[in-house]
MARVEX-74439 format. One record per atom (N, C-alpha, C): x, y, z; residue in one letter. Coordinates in pm, whole numbers, plus 50000, padded with zeros to 5 digits. Atoms other than C-alpha are relative to their C-alpha. Example, Ala and Ser with C-alpha at 12.3 -4.5 7.8 and 13.67 -1.06 7.14 Angstrom:
2
500894988150000a/512304955050780a/500905012050000a/499184988149994s/513674989450714s/499235010950073s/
//
This chain:
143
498895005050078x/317092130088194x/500474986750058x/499515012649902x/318272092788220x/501475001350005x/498685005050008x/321802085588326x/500174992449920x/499505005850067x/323802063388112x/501234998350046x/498975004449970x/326762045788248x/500344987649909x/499155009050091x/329472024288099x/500474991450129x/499345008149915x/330401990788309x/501554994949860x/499055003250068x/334131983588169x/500704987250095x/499585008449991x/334981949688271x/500594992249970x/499115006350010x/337981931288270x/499624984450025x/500475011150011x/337571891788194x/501644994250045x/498585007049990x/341321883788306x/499524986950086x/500525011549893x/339761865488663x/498365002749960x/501384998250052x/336061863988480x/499314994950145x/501525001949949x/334301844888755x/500045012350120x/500094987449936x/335451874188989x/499415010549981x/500884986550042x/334391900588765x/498484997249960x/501134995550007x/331461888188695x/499234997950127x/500264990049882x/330391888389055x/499925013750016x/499884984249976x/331731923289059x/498795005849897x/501424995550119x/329361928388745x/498825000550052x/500795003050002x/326591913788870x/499395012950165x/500744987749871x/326481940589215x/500065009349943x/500184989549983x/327211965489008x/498435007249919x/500895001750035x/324061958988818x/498835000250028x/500864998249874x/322111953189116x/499955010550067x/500094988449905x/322761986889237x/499025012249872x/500374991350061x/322052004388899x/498484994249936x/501625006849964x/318671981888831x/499075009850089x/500924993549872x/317431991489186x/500135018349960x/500144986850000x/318292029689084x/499455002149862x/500165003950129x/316912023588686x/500785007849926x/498894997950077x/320112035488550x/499864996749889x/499405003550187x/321002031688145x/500954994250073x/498795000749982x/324002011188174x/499714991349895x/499655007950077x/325891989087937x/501624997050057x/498935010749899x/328961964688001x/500964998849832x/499194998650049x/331831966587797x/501244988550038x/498745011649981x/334611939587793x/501565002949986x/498584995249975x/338511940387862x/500924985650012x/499225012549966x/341321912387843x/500375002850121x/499774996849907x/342741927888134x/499415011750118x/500354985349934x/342471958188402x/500875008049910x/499194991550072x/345211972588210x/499595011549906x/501114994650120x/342641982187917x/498835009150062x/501354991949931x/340041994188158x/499985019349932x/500144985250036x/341472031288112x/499735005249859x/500384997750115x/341592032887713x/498464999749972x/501375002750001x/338042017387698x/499235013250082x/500484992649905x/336832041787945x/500375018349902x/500044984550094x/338512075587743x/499534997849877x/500745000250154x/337222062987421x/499155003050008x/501144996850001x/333982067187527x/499235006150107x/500274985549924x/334112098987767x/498905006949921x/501134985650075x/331702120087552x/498484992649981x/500635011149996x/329362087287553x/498915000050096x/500345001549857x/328342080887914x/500085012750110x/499824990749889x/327842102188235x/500674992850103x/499025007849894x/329792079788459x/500244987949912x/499245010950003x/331662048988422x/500144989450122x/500195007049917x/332202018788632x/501314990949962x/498665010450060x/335652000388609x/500204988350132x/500205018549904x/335401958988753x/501134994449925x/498955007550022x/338371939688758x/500914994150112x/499345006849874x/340841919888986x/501294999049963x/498595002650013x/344651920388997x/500364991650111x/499595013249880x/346321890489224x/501465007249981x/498705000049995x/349831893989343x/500634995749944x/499075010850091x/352421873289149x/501084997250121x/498564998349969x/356091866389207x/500875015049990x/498804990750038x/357161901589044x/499825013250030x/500914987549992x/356581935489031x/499005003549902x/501154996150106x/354181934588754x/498545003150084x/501204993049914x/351571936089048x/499945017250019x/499754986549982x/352851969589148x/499385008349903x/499794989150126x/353471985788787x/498094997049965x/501184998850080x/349801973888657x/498735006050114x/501024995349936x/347561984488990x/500205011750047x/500254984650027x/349142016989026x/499675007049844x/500264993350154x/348972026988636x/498585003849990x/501474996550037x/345362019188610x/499415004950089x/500144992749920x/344782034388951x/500065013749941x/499864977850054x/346382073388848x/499264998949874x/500984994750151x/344792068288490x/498635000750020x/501674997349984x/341482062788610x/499675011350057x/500594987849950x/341742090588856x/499925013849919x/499884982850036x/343582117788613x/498304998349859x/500975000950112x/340442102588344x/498745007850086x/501264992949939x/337682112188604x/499765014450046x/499764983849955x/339342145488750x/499735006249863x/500074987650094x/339942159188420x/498864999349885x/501364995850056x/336602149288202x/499155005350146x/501384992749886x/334482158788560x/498804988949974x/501105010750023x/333062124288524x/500494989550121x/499345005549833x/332562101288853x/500554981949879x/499545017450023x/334382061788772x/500134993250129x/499805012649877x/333702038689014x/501114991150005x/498755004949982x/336672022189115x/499914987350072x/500075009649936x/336001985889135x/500984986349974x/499195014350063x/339161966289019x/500714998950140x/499595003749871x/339941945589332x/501674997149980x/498585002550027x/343751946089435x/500324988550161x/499785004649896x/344781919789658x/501174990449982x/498835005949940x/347341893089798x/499964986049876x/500455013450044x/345431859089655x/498405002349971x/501275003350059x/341931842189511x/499095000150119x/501005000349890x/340531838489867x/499565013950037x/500334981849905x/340691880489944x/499205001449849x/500754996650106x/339581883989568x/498634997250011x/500885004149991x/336591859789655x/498755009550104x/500664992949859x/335661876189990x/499515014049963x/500024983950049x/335741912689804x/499044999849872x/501005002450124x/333321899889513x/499144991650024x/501055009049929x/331111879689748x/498695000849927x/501694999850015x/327111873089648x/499524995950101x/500895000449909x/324121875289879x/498924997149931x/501334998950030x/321351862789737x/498895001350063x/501064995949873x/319081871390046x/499445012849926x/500964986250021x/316131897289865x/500005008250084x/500344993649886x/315571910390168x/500685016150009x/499054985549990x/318691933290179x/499995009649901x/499694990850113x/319061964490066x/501025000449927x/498974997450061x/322441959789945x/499884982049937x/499895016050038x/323331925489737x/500874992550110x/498795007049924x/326091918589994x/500625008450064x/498824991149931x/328731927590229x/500855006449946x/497884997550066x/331701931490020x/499794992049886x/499444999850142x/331291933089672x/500285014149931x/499544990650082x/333281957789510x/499355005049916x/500774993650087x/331361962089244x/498375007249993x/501174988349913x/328341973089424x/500305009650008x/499614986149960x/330341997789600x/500445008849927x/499624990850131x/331602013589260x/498715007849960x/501114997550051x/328342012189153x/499355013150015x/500724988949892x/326732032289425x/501075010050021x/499124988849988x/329822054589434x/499405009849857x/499954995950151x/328982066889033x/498185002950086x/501734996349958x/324592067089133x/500565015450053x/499944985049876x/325482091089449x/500415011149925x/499564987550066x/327742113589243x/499505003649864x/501154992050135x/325462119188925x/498915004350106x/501664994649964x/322412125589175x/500725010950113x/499614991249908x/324212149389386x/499905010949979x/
//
């Protein structure tokens, strides 16, 4: 049976996510995953996109980046889509990789959605989030 995953990516900070895209691609490639990539104005959207099409996919993959501001809108929008993603994965019994980066500024965003283009490695990079989603969703379907 093939897997089939859903990448749900947020285009708010695009060249971030698509870094994050592009490891998490590189992980499900190297494992020959089904996947498909789904688009989002924000992270905000990630969770709707993601229950619409629970009965769809065997995992999910949510890429995106929230920056700090001035207000609390940081707060309110990276916990929301935080608990919704988790109560979405607990209660279908489906894994979601959890790759919307939360940080201070563009330089921690950068560092956390890094590229390696060195073949060599087994992984694309140190620290891209969206790898590590990736390979979080693989491990827990083959488990």
């Amino acid at each position: 049976m093939s897997l089939k995953i859903l990448i749900v990516a947020s285009e708010y900070y695009k060249d971030i996510t698509n870094n994050l895209v592009v490891g998490a691609i590189h992980v499900l490639e190297n494992s020959k995953t089904n996947y498909k990539i789904e688009k989002t104005n924000g992270s905000f959207e990630i969770p709707f996109i993601i229950n619409k099409n629970l009965k769809l996919y065997d995992g999910f993959i949510a890429l995106g980046c929230i920056i700090r501001g001035e207000t609390y809108h940081f707060e309110l929008i990276s916990n929301e889509v935080t608990r919704k993603i988790m109560d979405l994965s607990i209660n279908s019994n489906k894994p979601i990789g959890f790759g919307i980066i939360t940080c201070e500024n563009i330089e921690q965003a950068k560092a956390r959605s890094s590229l390696d283009q060195n073949p060599k490695n087994k992984f694309l990079t140190k620290s891209n989030k969206g790898e590590e989603a990736a390979l979080a969703v693989v491990n827990l379907l083959n488990h």
